[in-house]
N, C-alpha and C positions, 0 to 999 in steps of 0.2 A: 636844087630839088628841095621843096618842103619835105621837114621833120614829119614823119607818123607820128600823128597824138597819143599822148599814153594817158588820156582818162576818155572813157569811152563813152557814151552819150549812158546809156543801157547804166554802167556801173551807175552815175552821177544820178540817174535816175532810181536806182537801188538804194543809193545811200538817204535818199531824201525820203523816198517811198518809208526805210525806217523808224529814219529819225520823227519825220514829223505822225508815225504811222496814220499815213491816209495816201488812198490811191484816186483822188479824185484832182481834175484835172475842169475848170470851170472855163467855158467858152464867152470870146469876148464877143459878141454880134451886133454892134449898136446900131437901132435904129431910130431916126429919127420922129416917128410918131406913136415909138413907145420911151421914150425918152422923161425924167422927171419935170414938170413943170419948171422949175427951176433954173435947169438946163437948157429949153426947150430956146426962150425968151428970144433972142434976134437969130438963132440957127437955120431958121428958113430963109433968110437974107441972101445967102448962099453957100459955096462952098467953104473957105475961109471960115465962115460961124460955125458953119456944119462940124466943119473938121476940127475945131475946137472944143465941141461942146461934146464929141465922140471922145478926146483926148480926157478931158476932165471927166466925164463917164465912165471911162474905163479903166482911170487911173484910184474912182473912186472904187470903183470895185476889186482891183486890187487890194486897197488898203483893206476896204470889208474881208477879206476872203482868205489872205495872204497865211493869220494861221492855221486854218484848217486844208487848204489843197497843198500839189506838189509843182502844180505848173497852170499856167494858162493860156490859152487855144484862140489868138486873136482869127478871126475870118477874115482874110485879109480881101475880099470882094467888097465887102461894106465899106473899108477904108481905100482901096483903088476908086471907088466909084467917084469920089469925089477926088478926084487929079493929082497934083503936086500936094496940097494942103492934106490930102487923106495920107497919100504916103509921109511926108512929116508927123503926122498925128501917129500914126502904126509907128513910126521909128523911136517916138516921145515915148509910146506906149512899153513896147518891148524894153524900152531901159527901164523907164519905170520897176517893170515889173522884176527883171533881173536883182536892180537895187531893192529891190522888195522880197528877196531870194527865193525866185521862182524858177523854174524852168519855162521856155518859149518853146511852144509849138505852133508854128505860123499851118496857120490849116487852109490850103489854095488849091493842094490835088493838081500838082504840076506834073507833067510831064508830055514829051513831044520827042522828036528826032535826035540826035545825038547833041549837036554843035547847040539847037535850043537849050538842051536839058541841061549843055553845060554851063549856061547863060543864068539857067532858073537857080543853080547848083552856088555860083558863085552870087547872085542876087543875099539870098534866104542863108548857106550854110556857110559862107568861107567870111574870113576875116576881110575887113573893109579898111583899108590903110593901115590906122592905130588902131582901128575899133573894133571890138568881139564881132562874130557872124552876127544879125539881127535877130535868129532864131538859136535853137537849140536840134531842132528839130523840124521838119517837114513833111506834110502830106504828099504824097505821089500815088500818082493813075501807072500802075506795070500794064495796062492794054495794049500799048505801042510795043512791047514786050524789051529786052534784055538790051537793047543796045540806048534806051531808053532813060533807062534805069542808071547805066552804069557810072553817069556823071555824078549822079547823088552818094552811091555808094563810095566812090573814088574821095567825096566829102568826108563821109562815113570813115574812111581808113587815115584822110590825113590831117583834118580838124575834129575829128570826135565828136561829130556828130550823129543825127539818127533820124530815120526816116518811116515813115507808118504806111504802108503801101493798102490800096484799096483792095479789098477781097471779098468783104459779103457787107455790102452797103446796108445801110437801116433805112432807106425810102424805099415808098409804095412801090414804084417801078423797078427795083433792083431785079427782081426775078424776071424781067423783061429777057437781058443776057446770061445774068449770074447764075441764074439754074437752070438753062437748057443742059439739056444731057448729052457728054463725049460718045465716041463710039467704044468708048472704054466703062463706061456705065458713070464715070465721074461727071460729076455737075463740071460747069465752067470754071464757078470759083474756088473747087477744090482743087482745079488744077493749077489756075494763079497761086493756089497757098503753096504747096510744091515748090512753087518755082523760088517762091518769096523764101520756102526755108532754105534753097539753095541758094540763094544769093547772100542770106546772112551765117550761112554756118561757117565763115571766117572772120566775121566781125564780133565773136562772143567775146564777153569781156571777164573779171576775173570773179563778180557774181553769176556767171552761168546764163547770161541771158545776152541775147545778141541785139545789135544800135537797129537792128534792120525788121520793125515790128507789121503789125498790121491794124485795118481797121476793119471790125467784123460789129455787125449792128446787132443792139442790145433787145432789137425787136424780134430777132430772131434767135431764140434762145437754143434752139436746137444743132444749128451753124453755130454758133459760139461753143458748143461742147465739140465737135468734130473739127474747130477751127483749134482747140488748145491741141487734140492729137495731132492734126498735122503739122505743127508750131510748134514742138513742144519749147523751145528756146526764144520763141520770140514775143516781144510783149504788145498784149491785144490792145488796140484802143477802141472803147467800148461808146460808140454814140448810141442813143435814142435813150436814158436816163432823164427821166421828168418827162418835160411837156412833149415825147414823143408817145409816153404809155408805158416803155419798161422799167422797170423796178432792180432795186439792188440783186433781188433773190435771183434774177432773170441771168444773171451772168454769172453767178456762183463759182460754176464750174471751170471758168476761165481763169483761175488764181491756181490752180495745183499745181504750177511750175514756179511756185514761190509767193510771195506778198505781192512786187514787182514786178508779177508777170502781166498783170492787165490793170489799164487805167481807166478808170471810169465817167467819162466827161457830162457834163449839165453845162444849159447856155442858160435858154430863158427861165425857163423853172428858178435858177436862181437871180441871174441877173436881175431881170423883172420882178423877182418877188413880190417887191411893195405895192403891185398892183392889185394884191389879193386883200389886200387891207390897209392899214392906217400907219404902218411905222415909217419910220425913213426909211430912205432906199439901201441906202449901205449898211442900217442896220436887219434890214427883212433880206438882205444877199448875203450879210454874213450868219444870221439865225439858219438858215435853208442849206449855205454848204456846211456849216457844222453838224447838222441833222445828216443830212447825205454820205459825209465823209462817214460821223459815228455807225450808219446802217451798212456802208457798204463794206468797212475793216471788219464787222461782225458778219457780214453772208460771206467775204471771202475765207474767212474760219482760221487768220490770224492772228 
């Protein structure tokens, strides 16, 4: 029987949140026809280019960004799309960035039936031979509900890792299901949070905050205040920061369960940067998360 982990996704993720103080959390998304000229050159040829030119792309944005975030957010649909060579490029990527002393959060929004989930479980969060898990961390769908869930958590308790479960999305369409109204007067996804703090209130680790967080959208800032009460222990991951329209101030109130209790992710806003002007790339990605990191430790009021 595997050993239960004794450093828990949550602490690992406190300790760095300190040290490096910044809660921002920078999204890898590459695509190919926002890509630097540079880059660009035979990447159209095929996959194989592609998948290369995504690898050096995002390995440069690492080095840009590395001191100022605490982890970064590869999408891993940009890198599946492009077959074997995408997944070697994600796997280059993720080490990369570890050696670069990051935290991984592979952001896929997995989940499915049980024997799936344990599939997705052992892909993303379990050790691979000799080799660390590829992530640190993973997005998950609880709409399939609890028996769903349970293989990620089952990660969660014996490799110490940590999983961000969907709750109040930051796209246009999220109110489609997330806010119909229970016969209880709760929204949808107040009752998924619920659920999500019952599934992590045995995974808290020895800073107070549990592997088993959530994702609640930075565009709705009024959800993110009712998502920290029903959460109190769990750490929020905060999309729609930059080129969705929210702003540091917008999620303020999602830090009162600590420094570490919400992380605030930007993709293109920074990745892209240099498209707003003349610098290089890696230097207009790492000016943009150092601005970000400095505004959001200031709105979160540590």
């Amino acid at each position: 029987m595997a050993a239960v982990a004794t450093s828990t996704f949550a602490d690992r993720l406190a300790e760095a949140v300190e040290r490096k103080r910044s809660q921002l959390v920078v999204g890898l998304d590459p695509r190919l026809d926002l890509l630097p000229v540079e880059l660009r050159g035979d990447a159209g040829l095929g996959r194989a280019e592609a998948a290369h030119a995504y690898a050096r792309f995002s390995c440069g944005i690492v080095d840009a960004v590395a001191p100022y975030v605490v982890a970064v957010k590869p999408q891993l649909a940009f890198f599946e799309a492009l077959g074997a060579d995408g997944i070697a490029a994600l796997e280059r990527v993720c080490g990369y960035a570890r050696s670069a002393g990051l935290l991984v959060l592979a952001d896929g929004k997995r989940g499915d039936i049980g024997s799936t989930a344990r599939a997705y479980a052992a892909a993303y969060l379990e050790p691979r031979d000799e080799a660390p898990p590829l992530a640190d961390a993973l997005t998950v769908n609880p709409y399939l509900g609890a028996d769903s869930v349970e293989p990620f958590l089952q990660a969660c308790r014996l490799h110490g890792a940590g999983i961000f479960c969907l709750v109040r999305t930051s796209n246009a369409g999220a109110g489609d299901v997330q806010e119909l109204t229970l016969s209880d007067g709760r929204r949808v996804w107040q009752h998924v949070a619920a659920l999500v703090a019952d599934w992590g209130a045995d995974l808290v680790g020895e800073r107070g905050l549990s592997s088993v967080g959530a994702v609640v959208g930075a565009t709705a800032p009024r959800a993110v205040a009712e998502a920290r009460k029903l959460l109190p222990r769990g750490v929020l991951l905060l999309p729609g920061v930059g080129a969705q329209g929210a702003g540091p101030a917008d999620v303020a109130r999602a830090f009162t369960s600590g420094p570490a209790s919400a992380l605030v992710t930007a993709s293109r806003s920074v990745i892209f940067a240099y498209r707003g002007g003349n610098e290089d790339w890696r230097a207009a990605a790492g000016a943009e998360a150092a601005r970000l990191r400095a505004e959001v430790w200031s709105a979160s009021g540590w």
